[in-house]
C-alpha positions, 0 to 999 in steps of 0.5 A, a space after each residue: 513499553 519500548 518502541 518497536 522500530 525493527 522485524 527482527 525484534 519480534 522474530 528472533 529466530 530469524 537471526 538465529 540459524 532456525 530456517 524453513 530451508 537450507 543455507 545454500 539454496 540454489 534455484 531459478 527463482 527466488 522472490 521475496 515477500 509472501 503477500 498478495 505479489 509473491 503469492 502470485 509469482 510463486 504460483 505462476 512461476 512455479 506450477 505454470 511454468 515448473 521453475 523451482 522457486 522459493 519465497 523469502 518472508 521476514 514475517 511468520 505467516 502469509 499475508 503481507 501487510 495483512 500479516 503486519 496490520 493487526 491494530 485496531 479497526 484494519 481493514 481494506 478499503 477495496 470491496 469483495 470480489 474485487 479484493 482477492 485473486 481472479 484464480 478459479 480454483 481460489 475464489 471458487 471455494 471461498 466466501 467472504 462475510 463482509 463487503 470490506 474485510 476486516 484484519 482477521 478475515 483477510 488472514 483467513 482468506 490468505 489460509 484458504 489460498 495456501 490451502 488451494 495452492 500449496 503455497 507454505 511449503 515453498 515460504 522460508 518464514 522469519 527469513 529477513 534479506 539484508 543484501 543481494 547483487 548479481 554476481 556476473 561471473 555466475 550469472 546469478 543473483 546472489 541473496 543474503 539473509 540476516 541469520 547467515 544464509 544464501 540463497 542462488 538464483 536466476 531470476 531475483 523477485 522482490 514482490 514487497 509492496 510499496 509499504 515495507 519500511 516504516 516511518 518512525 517521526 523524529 520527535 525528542 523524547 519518543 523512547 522516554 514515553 512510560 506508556 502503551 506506545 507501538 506503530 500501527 504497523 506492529 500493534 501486537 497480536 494481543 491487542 492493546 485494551 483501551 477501555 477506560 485508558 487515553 489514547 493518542 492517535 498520531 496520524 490521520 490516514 487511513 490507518 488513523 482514521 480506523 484506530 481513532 473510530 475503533 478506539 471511541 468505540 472500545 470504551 476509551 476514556 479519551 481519544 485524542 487524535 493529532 491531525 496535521 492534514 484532514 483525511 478527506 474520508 468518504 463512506 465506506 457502506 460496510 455490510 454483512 454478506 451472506 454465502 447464498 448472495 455471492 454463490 449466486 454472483 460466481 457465473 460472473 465472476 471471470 467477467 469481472 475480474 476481466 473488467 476490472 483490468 479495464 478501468 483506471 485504477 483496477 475497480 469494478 468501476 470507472 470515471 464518468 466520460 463527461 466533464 463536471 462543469 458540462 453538467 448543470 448545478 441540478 445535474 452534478 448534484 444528483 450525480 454526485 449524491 447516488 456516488 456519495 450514496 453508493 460508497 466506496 471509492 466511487 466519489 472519487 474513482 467514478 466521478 467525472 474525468 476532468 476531477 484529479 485534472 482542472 482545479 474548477 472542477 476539483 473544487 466542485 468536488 471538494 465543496 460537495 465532500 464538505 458539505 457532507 461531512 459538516 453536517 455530520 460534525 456537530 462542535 463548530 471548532 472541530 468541523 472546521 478542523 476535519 473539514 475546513 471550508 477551504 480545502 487543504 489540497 486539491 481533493 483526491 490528490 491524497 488517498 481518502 480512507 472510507 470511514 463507517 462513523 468516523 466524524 460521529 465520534 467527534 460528536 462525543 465529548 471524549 474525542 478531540 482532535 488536535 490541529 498540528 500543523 499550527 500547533 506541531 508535536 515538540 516533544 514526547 513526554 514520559 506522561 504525554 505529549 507537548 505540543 507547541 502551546 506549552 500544553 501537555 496532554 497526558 495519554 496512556 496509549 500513543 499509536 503512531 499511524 505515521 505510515 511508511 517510507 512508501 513506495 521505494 523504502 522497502 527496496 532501499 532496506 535490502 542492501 540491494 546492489 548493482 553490478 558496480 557494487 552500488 547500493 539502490 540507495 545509493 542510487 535512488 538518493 536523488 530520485 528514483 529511476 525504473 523501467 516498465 515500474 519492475 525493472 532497473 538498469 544494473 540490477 540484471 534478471 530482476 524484476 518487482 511489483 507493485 513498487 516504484 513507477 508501476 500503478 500501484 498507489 492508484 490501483 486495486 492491489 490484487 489488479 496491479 499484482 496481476 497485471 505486473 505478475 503476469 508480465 514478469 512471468 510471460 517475460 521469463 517464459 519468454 527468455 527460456 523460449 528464446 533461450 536466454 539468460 540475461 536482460 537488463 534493462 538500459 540507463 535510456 530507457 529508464 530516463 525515457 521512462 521516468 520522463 513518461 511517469 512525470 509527464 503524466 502526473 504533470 497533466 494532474 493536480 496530484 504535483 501540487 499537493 504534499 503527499 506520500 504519492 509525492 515522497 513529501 511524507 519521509 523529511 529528506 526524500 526527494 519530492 518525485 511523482 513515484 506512481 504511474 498516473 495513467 491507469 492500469 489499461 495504458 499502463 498495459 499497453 506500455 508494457 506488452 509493447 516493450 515485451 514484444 520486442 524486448 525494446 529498451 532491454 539488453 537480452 543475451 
């Protein structure tokens, strides 16, 4: 089965001249993606504000990247209520059935909310932009599709997550392969039957991670998992709920999501406000343990504040993380391989899956896991994979959980230009530069989300959604009042920002270690911090004061 490495080819209608709406559409606001962000966007621009808005989607349905993610084991690594929208009319209707939902709920989810909101009808689906610029003489941005249509608009909003453009390695022979071989990112909707097959799961990220424990569970005769970092996984705690339980919690949920918007990273919790070494040996342990023992991210997201920021308490954390996760490997040669005594990089500077039984499965004389950082990936062959000792393991199956060009990929995959006519891509070649993490000079009444420089990568998706959502919205009701119809931010003001942006991650561990928060995951990229490190309370701070005098703006 050939490698699927493009939208279009599973949407052929979206080259053809089928379409949701007109070739000429002409509007206030046209955003484009139709998950967690452009849902947002279309419901406070268009039913709080009353602009005519439209969303282009190069997928079929809602979702975002729970449209694409359907392999094996997806699910999200934030809990309920803290995944999902703080809009009443939307979470008071709906209930949840798992603590972290899976793919298939997370769907459903996103049927209730158009339900609730009235979202399709304003969704151009299959609908793939292959360029845009903002044409001056007009005043407006002008939007090209791949089957041939236009689209005119005030305000151009690109709400396309920071995990739009896969990443596909460059390995001999990846098109030679006889076998089952996809991206996890186009799994097909039919599954793919693993039962008594051998699967090769490239990559041990989140996405991995998930594949590989879903896959020994499914009855797969061999699971082979080609690890070139360790995932420093934590326990994800997964459990049934039940709709009496979280009925009882509503009253409280408005209060939660507004304490959500006060910590660090958008959760429902924050880190401790004492330092690791503070603590006694005693101390730190039971601390440690009821973090451990709670799940989720707490092990990493509540510990203590000096944790991502001095290397002597990093390691604290680190040998606690080891000691755990060893006693679960039974086989000494894999231990040390998922979970080495000397830690890889400094621990929480790339982001842990939450895994349910993940290292148990190593327990199985069927699951392997294969170092290839000193024994690389050379080739794919028609029957397997070569790797640089000479051997080559046969496999029926490869799933390449290879990620992303994240964060900026996506926007540079639009044909996005600026006023002198220059692709982003162009300008982004040598690093990346934003204002506010939704703005960038040149690319006038343009605004994105959850993107380049905001909080995304180290926030709660829906947190960083609204808190970015309802910026740009209050912006754009700001200019109407003010009667105003151009803004653009300045070339200082990036710089200014850019600076801030580094600066903080300077003040971290996250520089020290190569990872795709670093841009070290895509060979070529420029090696930047592309993620605010302050967290999503200064981050407000920063940019309700910019918002409150236009400063680092030119508005006309």
């Amino acid at each position: 089965m050939g490698l699927r490495t493009d939208i279009g080819l599973e949407t052929p209608e979206a080259n053809g001249t089928t379409g949701t709406h007109s070739g000429n559409l002409e509007l206030d606001a046209l955003i484009v993606g139709a998950g967690f962000g452009g849902i947002y966007l279309l419901h406070k621009l268009r039913d709080e504000l009353g602009l005519n808005c439209k969303v282009f989607e190069a997928g079929k349905d809602l979702g975002g990247i729970w449209h694409w993610n359907g392999y094996p084991g997806a699910r999200v690594d934030t809990n309920t209520p803290i995944y999902e929208y703080s809009i009443e009319k939307v979470w008071k209707s709906w209930t949840w059935e798992e603590k972290y939902p899976g793919f298939p709920e997370l769907r459903k989810y996103f049927d209730h909310v158009d339900k609730q909101l009235d979202i399709k009808k304003d969704v151009a689906f299959n609908t793939r932009v292959v360029g845009a610029h903002f044409d001056e003489n007009l005043s407006r941005w002008v939007v090209k599709t791949a089957d041939g249509r236009t689209a005119r608009s005030q305000y151009l909003i690109l709400a396309i997550g920071f995990a739009a453009k896969r990443h596909f390695p460059n390995w001999k022979g990846l098109d030679t392969f006889d076998g089952v071989i996809h991206h996890s990112s186009f799994w097909p909707e039919g599954g793919v039957d693993v039962k008594g097959k051998k699967i090769a799961v490239v990559g041990t990220g989140s996405t991995g991670v998930q594949i590989a424990q879903e896959s020994a569970h499914d009855g797969a005769a061999e699971v082979l998992v080609y690890q070139r970092t360790p995932n420093l996984a934590l326990p994800m705690r997964q459990k049934k709920l039940t709709k009496e339980e979280q009925e009882s919690k509503k009253s409280s949920y408005p209060q939660i999501f507004k304490d959500r918007m006060n910590t660090f990273a958008g959760f429902q919790y924050d880190f401790a406000k004492r330092k690791t070494l503070d603590d006694t040996p005693e101390e730190r342990k039971a601390f440690y343990e009821k973090l451990w023992e709670n799940g989720g991210f707490e092990f990493w997201l509540a510990t203590y504040d000096d944790m991502l920021y001095v290397k002597e308490a990093n390691r604290e954390a680190y040998d606690f993380w080891a000691k755990k996760t060893r006693a679960r490997i039974q086989d000494p040669v894999k231990r040390d391989i998922l979970a080495p005594l000397e830690p890889p990089h400094a621990f929480g500077t790339k982001r842990p899956s939450l895994e349910q039984d993940y290292y148990e499965q190593f327990n199985k004389p069927n699951v392997n896991v294969i170092d290839i950082k000193n024994n690389p990936i050379i080739e794919i062959k028609p029957n397997g994979i070569l790797t640089s000792d000479g051997n080559v393991r046969e496999v029926d199956i490869i799933a390449l959980a290879t990620g992303f060009d994240s964060v900026t990929g996506g926007m540079k995959n639009l044909g996005l230009k600026d006023v002198n006519g220059v692709d982003i891509a162009e300008k982004w070649k040598l690093g990346t530069w934003t204002y506010l993490g939704m703005t960038c000079n040149g690319f006038p009444n343009m605004f994105f989300l959850y993107g380049s420089h905001g909080p995304t990568a180290f926030a709660n998706g829906p947190s960083c959604v609204e808190c970015q959502g309802n910026w740009i919205a209050d912006a754009i009701a700001k200019l109407r009042k003010e009667k105003k119809e151009y803004i653009n931010p300045t070339k200082e003001a990036e710089e200014v920002w850019r600076q801030k942006v580094t600066a903080l991650s300077d003040k971290s561990l996250f520089p020290g270690t190569s990872s795709w928060y670093m841009g070290a995951n895509v060979p070529g990229k420029p090696r930047e911090q592309l993620n605010y490190t302050g967290g999503i309370p200064l981050y407000e701070k920063e940019i309700r004061a910019s918002l409150s005098n236009w400063s680092g703006f030119v508005v006309a």
